[in-house]
C-alpha positions in Angstrom: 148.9 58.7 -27.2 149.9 57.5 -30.7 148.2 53.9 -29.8 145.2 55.7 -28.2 144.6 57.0 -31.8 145.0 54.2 -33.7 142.8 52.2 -31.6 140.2 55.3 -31.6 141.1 54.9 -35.3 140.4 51.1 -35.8 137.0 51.3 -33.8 135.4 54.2 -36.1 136.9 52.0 -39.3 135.2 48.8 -38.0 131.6 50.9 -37.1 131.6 51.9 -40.4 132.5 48.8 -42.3 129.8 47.6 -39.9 127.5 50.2 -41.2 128.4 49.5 -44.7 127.6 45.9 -44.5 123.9 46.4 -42.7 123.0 48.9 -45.2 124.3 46.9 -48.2 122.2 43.6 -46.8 119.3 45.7 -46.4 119.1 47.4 -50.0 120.0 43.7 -51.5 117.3 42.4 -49.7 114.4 43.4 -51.5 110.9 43.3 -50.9 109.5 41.2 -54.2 106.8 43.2 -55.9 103.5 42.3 -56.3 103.5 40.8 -59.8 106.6 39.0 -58.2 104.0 37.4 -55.2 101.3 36.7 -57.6 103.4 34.4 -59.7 105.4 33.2 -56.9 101.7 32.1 -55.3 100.3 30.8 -58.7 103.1 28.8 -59.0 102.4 27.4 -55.5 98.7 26.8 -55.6 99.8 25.0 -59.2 102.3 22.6 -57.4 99.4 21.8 -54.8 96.8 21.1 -57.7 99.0 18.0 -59.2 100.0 16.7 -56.6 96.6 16.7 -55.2 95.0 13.2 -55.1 92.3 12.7 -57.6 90.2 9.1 -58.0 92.2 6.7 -60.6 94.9 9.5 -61.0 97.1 7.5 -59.8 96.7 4.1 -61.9 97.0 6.4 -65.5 100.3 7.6 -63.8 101.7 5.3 -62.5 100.4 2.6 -64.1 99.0 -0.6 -61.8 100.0 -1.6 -58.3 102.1 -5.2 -58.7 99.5 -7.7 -58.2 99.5 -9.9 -54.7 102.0 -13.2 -55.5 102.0 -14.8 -52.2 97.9 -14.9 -51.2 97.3 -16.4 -53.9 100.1 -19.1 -53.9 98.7 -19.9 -50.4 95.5 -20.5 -51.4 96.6 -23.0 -53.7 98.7 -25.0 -51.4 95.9 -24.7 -49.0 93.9 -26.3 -51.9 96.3 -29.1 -53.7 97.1 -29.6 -49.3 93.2 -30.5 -48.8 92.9 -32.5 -51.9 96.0 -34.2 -50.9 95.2 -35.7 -47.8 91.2 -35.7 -47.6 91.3 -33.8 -44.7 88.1 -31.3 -45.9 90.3 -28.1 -44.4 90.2 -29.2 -40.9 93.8 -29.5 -40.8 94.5 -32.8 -38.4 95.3 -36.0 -39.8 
């Protein structure tokens, strides 16, 4: 009988710590008011404005894109190559 109670005991405790805790999440849980949206969305549609593309935004930013090295070192060899051996481009010997 004394067990009986204690365990009748235990399960009322733990309902209402249970309780307790679903009540406390839901009052800390807010809903944000409406001054509290209206910033939280102007700061959004802010965030998507810069980083929204915008013609030579980029190149003030960022500065330049490195240049190509290799096409033009081709070329060249391609050239001096040509020149070298009187071949006119054709590429046999």
């Amino acid at each position: 009988m004394v067990v009986a109670m204690w365990v009748a005991l235990s399960l009322v405790g733990a309902g209402l710590a249970v309780t307790a805790g679903w009540r406390w999440r839901a009052r800390a849980r807010r809903e944000p008011t409406r001054a509290e949206r209206l910033a939280a969305a102007r700061k959004a549609a802010h965030g998507l404005r810069r980083a929204g593309s915008r013609p030579h935004r980029d190149t003030f930013e960022r500065g330049a894109a490195p240049g190509d090295r290799y096409s033009a070192a081709i070329l060249e060899n391609s050239v001096y190559g040509d020149a070298a051996d009187h071949s006119g481009g054709s590429g046999s010997y």
